[in-house]
N, C-alpha and C positions, 0 to 999 in steps of 0.2 A: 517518550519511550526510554526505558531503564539503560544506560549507558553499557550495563554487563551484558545488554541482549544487540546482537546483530540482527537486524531484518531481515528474511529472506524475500527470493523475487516470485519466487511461486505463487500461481491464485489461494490465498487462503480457504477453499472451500474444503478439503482434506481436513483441514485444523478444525472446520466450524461440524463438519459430519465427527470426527473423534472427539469433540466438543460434545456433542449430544449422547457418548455412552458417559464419560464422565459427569455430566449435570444427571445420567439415572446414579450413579453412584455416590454422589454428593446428595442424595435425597434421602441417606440411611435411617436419616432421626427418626423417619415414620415407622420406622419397625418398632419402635417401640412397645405400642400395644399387641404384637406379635408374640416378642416372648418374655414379656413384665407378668404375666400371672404363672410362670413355669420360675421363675427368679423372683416369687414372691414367694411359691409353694416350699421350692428347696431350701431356700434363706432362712423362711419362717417370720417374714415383712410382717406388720401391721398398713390395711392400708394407707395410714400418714409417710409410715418411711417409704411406700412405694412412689405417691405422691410427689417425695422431695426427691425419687430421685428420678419424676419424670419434670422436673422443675432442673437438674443438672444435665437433662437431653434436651431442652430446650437453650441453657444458658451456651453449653458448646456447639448448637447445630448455629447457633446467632452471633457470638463472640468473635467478631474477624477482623480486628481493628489490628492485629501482628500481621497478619496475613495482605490485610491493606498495604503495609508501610516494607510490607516482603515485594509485595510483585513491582516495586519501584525499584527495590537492589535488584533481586537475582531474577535469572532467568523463569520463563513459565516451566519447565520440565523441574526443576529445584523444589520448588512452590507445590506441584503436584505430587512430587517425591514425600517432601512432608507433609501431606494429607494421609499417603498409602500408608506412612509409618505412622500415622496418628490413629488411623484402622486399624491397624496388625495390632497394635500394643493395647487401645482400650477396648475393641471388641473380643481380643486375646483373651483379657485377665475374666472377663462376663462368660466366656467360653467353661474356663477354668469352674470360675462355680457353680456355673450350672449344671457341667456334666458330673463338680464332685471330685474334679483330677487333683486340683490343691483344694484343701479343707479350711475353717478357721480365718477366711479372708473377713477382715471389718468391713462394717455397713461402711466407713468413708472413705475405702479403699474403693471399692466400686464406685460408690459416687461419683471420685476422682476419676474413676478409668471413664465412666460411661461421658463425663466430661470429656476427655481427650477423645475416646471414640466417635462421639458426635462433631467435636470441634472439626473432625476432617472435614466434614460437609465445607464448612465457612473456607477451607484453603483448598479444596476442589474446586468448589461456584468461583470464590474469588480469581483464580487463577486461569479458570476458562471465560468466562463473563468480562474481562479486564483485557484479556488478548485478543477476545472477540470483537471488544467494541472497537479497538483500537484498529483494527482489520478490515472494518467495515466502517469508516468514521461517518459515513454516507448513509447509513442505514443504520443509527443506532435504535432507533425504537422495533424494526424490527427484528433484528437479531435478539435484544433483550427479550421480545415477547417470545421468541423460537425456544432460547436457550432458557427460559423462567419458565415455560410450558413444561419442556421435559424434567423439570422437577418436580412440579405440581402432577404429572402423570408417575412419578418412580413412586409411589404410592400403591398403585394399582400393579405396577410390576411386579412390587416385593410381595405383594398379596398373591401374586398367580404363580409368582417362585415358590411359595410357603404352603401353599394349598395345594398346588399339584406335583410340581417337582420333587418338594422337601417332606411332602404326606404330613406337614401342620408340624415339624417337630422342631420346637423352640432350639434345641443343639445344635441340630445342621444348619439354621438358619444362623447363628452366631457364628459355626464356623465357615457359613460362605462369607460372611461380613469379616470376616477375620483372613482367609486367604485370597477367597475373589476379588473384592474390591482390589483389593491392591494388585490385583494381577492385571486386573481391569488398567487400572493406572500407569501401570510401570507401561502398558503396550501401546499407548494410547501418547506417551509422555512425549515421545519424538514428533509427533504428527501435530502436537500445540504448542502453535511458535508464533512469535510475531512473521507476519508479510509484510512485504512495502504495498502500504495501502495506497487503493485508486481517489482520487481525486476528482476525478470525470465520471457522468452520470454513463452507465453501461445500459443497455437495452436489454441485454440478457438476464441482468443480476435479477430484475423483476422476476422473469418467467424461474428461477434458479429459488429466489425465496418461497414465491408461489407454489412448488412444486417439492418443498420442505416441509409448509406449513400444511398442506392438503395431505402430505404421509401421516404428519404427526396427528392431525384432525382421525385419518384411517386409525391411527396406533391407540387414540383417546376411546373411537367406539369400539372399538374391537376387545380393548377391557373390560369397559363397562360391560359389552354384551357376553363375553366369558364370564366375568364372575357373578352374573344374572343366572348365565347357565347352568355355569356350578351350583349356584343354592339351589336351585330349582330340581337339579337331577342328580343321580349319581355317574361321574364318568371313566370308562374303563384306563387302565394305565398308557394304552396307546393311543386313546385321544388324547389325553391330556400332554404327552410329549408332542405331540402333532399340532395342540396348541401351542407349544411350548415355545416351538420352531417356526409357525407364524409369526409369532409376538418377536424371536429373532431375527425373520428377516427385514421385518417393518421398522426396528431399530437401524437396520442397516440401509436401508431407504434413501436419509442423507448423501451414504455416497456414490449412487449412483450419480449426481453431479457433476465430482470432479472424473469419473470413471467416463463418463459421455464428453466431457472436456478433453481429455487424453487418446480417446478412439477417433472422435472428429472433432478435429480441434478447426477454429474459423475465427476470423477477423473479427474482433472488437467491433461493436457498433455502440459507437457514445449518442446519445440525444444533444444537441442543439438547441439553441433559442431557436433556429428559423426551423419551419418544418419542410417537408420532402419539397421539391420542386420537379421541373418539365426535366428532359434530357439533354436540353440546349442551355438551359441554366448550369446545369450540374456541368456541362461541359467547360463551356467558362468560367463558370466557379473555379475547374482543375487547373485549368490556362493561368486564372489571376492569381490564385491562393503562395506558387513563390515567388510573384511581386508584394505581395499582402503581408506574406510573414517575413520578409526582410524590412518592408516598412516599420513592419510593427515593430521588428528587433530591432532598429535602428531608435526606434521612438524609447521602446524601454531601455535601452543602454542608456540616451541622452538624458530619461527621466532619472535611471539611478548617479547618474553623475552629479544632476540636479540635486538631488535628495541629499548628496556625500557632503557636496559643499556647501549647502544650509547645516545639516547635521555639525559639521566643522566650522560654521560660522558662529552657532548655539555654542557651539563647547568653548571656542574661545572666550563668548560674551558672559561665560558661567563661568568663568573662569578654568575652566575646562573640568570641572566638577561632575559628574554621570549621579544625578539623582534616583533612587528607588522611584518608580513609577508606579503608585497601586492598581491589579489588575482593575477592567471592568466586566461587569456580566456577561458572560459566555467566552472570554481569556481562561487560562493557564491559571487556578490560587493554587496557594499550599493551604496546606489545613488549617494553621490558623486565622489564614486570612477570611478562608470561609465562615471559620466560626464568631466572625463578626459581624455577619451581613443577616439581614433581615429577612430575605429572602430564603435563607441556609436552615434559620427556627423554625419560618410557615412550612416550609414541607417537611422537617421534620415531624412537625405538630400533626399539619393534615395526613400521613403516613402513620405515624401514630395513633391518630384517631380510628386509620382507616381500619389496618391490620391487627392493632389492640383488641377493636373489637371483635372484627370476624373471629380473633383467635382462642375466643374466649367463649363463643360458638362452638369453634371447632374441638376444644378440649373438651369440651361437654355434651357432645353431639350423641353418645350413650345415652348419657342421664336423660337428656331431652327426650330423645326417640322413645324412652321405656317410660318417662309422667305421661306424653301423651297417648301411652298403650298400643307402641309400636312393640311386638313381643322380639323379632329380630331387626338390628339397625344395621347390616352390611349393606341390605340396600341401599340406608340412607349416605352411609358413610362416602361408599363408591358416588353416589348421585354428587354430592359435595366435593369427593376428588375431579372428579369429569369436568364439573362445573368452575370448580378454581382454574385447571390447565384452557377451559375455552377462554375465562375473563385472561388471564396471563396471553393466551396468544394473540386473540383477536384485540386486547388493549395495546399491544405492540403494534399489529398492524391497523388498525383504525386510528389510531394517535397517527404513526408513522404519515399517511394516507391525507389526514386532516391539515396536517402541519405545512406538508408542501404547495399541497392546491389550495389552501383558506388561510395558512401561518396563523391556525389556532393553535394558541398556547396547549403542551400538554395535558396540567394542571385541570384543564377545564373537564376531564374526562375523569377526574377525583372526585370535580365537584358533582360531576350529574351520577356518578356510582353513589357516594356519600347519601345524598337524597332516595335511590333507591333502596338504599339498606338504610332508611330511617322508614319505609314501607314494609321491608320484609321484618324489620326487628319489631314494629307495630302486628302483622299478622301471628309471629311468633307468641308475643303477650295475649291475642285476643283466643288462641285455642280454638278459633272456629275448624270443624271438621273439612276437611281438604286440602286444605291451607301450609299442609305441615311439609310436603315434600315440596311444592313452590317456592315457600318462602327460604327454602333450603338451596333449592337451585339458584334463587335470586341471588343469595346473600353469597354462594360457590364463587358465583364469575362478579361479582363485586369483590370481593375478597381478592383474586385474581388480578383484577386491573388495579388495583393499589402498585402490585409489586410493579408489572410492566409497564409501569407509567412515571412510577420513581425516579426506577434507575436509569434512563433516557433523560428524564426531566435535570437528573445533578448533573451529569457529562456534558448536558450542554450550560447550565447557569454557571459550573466552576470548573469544567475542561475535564481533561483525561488526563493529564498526567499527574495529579495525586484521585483519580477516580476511586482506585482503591480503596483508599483509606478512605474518600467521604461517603462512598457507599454500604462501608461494614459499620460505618457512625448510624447512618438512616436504620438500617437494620435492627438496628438495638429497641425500638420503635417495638418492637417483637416480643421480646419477652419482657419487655418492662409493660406492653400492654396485656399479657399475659398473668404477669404479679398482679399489677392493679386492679384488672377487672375481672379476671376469674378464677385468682387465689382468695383477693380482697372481698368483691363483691359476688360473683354467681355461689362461690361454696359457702361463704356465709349466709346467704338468705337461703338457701335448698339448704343446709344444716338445720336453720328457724322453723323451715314448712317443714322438716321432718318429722323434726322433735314436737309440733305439734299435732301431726298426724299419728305418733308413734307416742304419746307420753309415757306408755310404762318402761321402755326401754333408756337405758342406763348409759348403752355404749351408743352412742350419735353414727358412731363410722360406721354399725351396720343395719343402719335405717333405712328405707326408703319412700322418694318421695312421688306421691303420684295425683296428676289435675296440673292443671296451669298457672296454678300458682306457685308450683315449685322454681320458677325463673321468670315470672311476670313482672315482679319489681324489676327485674337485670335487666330486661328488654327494653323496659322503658326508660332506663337511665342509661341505656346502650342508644333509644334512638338519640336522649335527648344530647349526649355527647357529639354522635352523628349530626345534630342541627348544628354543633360551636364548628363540627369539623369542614362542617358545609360552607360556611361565613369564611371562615380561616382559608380555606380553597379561592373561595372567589378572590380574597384580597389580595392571595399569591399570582393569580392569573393577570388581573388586571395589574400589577406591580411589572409581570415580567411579559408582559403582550409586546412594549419595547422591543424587546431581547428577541424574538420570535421573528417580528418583522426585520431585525437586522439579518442574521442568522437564514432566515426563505426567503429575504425578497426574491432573487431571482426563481422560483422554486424547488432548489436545490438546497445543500447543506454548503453555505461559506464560512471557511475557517476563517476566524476573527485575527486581526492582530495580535500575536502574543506580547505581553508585558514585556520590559526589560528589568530584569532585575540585577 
C-alpha cells in the first residue's frame, strides 16, 4: 500500500458499489463509433484519417503504464482527479469541433485530445481496480470479474444514453463525456479509498458478491432487452426516461450492501477449518478457547524470540551484511524484477493472443455483419457487448470458485477459452448460414475471460504492490493486437477481396466487400494463432500449478512471505 495513503477501518463495500459507477465511466472509448461519423462529416475526414484517429482511442483507452506507477505514489482520489481532468480537456477540445465553437483546429490537435480523452479510461480502471484488489486481497478474481464486467457493460449504457436520452446527437454526447464524467468522478472520489482489508474468510462476503453479481447479470439483460426493444419499435419519450431510470437504479444496486450493513448490522461469522459442531462442543470450545489462546501466544512470543536469535546469529556469521533476497512467485516484485521471469512473457503472450485477436473481431464486427448480409449489425454488436461482460464476470467467478476447492491454476481457463475461439474463429471462415450470431456469442465471453482471468492471475504470480504498473504492461496486449492483426492483417486482405470484387473502382476506401471471403484468410490465421496461444497457456499453467497449491492449500488465499529487500 502507497505510504501517502492511510487505510481506513470501514468495510470497503461503499468503495467497491462507487467503484462500479466509475468502471461505467472508465468505459468511454466505446463511444467512439457513436459520434466519429458526425466529426468525420464536420471535419471533412477521409476514411483513413478517421481510421487513425480511432487507432489514438484505442492507444489512450490502453496506455496506463503513468497511471500504474501513480497509484503507488498518490492517493486513489488524486489518481481519479486526473482521469476527470483528462475527460474535461480531450472530450472538451472534440466538443469544440464538433459543435463548430472554435474553427480551424488540426487533424493532430484532435488526435492528441482524443488521446488524452480516452487515456482517462486507463487512470479510472487503474485507480478503482488497484484499490479494489487491495481490499479484497481474499477475493481477487472476484472482484476483478465484478469490476471488468461493468466495463464491458458501459457499452450498452452509452448506447441507451445516446439513443434515448441524448435523441442520437453526437454534441450532447461529447458534452456529457465532457462534464458528466467528471462529475461522476469528483462524487464518487471520497468513497474509493484503501480499507484495512480482512484476512479471515467472512461467511457473509459470499452472499454480498453473489448478490453484486446477480444485479449486474439483471443490468446485462435489461440492456440487451432495451436496445432489442428500441430497434424493433418506436418508443415514446416517457418510456424511454422510465427506462432510463431502471437502468439507474440497477446501477445503484451495489449499494444496497453496505446500506443493509449500516441498518442491521451483525457479528462477523468467519469460516473455520472444523465445521459446525453439537452445543456441548461449542460450549467447551468457549470454556477452552482463553486457555488455547494464551497457549498459543505464549508459543508465538517464544517462536518470534526463537526466530530473533537465529536471525542475529545469521547476521553475525554474514558478517552482519543483510543481502537483497530476490522475490519468489506469488511475493511482492518490482517491475523489473517481473520483467525477467518466464512466467511474466507467457501471459503476456497468452493475453495477447487472447484479446489481440478478439479485438480485431470486434473492430470489424460491421464490416463482418454487412459481407455476411446482415443489413443492420446493432443486434450483433449489443449480442457481443453482453457476451464479453458474461465471459468478464462469470471468468472471475468460476476461476475464483476453481481455485479454492481444486487450486486449479487460473491460466487453465485461457487455455480452454483459447480452444473455443479457435472453433468459433473456424465457424466464422466457414460462412455456414446460422453460424454467424453463435460464433459471435462464443468468441463475446471468450473475449471476456481473457481480461478477468489476467488480472487475478498477475496479483497473485507478482503481488499487489507494483500491481499497477504490471497490469497496465499486460494491457498493452490490446492495441498492439489490434495494430497487428486488424490494421495489418483483416484491412488488408478485405481491401484484396474488394478490389477484386470492385475492379473498376479507383478509390479502395469506398469499396465494399461482400461473401466470406472478405475475412476467411484472417480467421484462419486468427485460429491458427489461437492454437501457438493454446500451447503457450498450457505451459504457463503447468509452470505456475506450484504457486497455486502454495497460495489454496488450506482453501483460502495465504499471503506469501514477502521479500526483504
Amino acid at each position: 500500500m502507497p505510504a501517502a495513503v492511510k487505510a481506513g477501518s470501514r468495510p470497503p463495500w461503499v468503495g467497491l458499489a462507487a467503484a462500479v459507477w466509475v468502471q461505467v465511466a472508465a468505459g468511454s472509448g466505446y463511444n467512439f463509433p457513436l459520434y466519429s461519423p458526425s466529426l468525420k462529416s464536420v471535419m471533412g475526414y477521409t476514411q483513413q484519417q478517421l481510421t487513425m484517429l480511432g487507432v489514438a482511442n484505442d492507444i489512450g483507452e490502453n496506455f496506463g503504464m503513468i497511471a500504474g506507477v501513480a497509484c503507488n505514489r498518490f492517493p486513489p482520489w488524486l489518481v481519479l482527479l486526473i482521469g476527470a481532468a483528462s475527460c474535461f480537456l480531450g472530450f472538451g477540445v472534440l466538443w469544440l469541433a464538433v459543435t463548430q465553437t472554435v474553427s480551424g483546429l488540426s487533424y493532430w490537435v484532435l488526435w492528441l485530445a482524443l488521446c488524452i480523452a480516452t487515456n482517462s479510461s486507463a487512470w479510472l480502471g487503474t485507480g478503482v481496480l488497484v484499490t479494489n484488489m487491495r481490499n479484497f486481497p481474499l477475493s481477487r478474481g472476484t472482484v476483478a470479474g465484478i469490476l471488468k464486467g461493468y466495463v464491458g457493460l458501459s457499452a450498452a449504457v452509452y448506447t441507451e444514453i445516446y439513443t434515448g436520452v441524448l435523441h442520437d446527437s453526437a454534441a450532447k454526447l461529447l458534452l456529457f463525456l465532457t462534464l458528466g464524467l467528471p462529475v461522476i468522478c469528483l462524487a464518487m472520489m471520497y468513497f474509493v479509498r484503501p480499507c484495512t482489508p480482512s484476512l479471515e474468510e467472512d461467511s457473509s462476503e459470499y452472499g454480498h458478491f453473489l448478490f453484486t453479481q446477480i444485479s449486474s447479470v439483471f443490468l446485462g439483460l435489461y440492456l440487451l432487452g432495451t436496445t432489442v426493444l428500441d430497434d424493433v419499435t418506436s418508443l415514446s419519450n416517457a418510456v424511454t426516461y422510465t427506462l432510463f431510470g431502471i437502468m439507474v437504479l440497477l446501477l445503484l444496486a451495489p449499494l444496497a450492501i453496505p446500506l443493509k450493513m449500516t441498518l442491521y448490522p451483525n457479528r462477523r461469522k468467519r469460516t473455520g477449518a472444523l465445521g459446525p459442531s453439537s452445543s456441548s462442543d461449542s460450549l467447551t470450545a468457549d470454556k477452552s478457547e482463553p486457555l488455547l489462546a494464551e497457549s498459543s501466544s505464549t508459543m508465538n512470543i517464544q517462536e518470534a524470540d526463537d526466530a530473533s536469535d537465529v536471525d542475529m546469529l545469521l547476521a553475525e556469521g554474514e558478517g552482519a551484511v543483510k543481502k537483497k533476497r530476490r522475490p519468489k512467485r506469488g511475493e511482492d516484485f518490482e517491475f523489473r524484477e517481473a520483467l525477467i521471469k518466464a512466467d511474466f512473457w507467457l501471459l503476456f503472450f497468452v493475453y495477447f493472443v487472447g484479446v489481440g485477436s478478439g479485438v480485431t473481431v470486434l473492430n470489424n464486427l460491421a464490416q463482418i455483419g454487412i459481407a455476411a448480409g446482415v443489413d443492420d449489425t446493432t443486434i450483433l454488436l449489443s449480442l457481443f457487448s453482453f457476451c464479453n461482460f458474461v465471459g468478464r464476470l462469470g471468468g472471475g467467478a468460476v476461476s475464483e470458485y476453481f481455485v479454492r476447492s481444486k487450486m486449479f491454476p487460473r491460466p487453465i481457463w485461457m487455455t480452454c477459452t483459447q480452444v473455443i475461439m479457435i472453433v468459433a474463429y473456424l465457424l466464422f471462415a466457414s460462412g455456414l448460414n446460422g453460424t454467424l450470431y453463435a460464433s459471435n456469442a462464443l468468441l463475446g465471453i471468450c473475449y471476456g475471460v481473457q481480461f478477468s482471468v489476467m488480472v487475478p492471475t498477475a496479483s497473485e504470480l507478482f503481488g499487489l504492490k507494483h500491481f499497477g504498473l504490471i497490469y497496465n504492461f499486460m494491457l498493452l496486449g490490446n492495441p498492439l493486437g489490434a495494430l497487428l492483426f486488424s490494421a495489418g492483417l483483416a484491412g488488408y486482405v478485405y481491401d484484396i477481396e474488394a478490389a477484386k470484387q470492385n475492379p473498376g473502382f479507383l478509390d479502395a476506401s469506398t469499396n465494399s466487400c461482400l461473401g466470406p471471403n472478405c475475412f476467411r484468410l484472417t480467421f484462419l490465421v486468427l485460429a491458427g494463432v489461437c492454437c501457438l496461444g493454446t500451447l503457450l497457456s498450457i505451459v504457463l499453467t503447468v509452470r505456475i500449478k506450484p504457486v497455486y497449491q502454495m497460495l489454496y492449500a488450506s482453501g483460502s488465499f495465504r499471503q506469501p512471505r514477502s521479500s526483504q529487500h
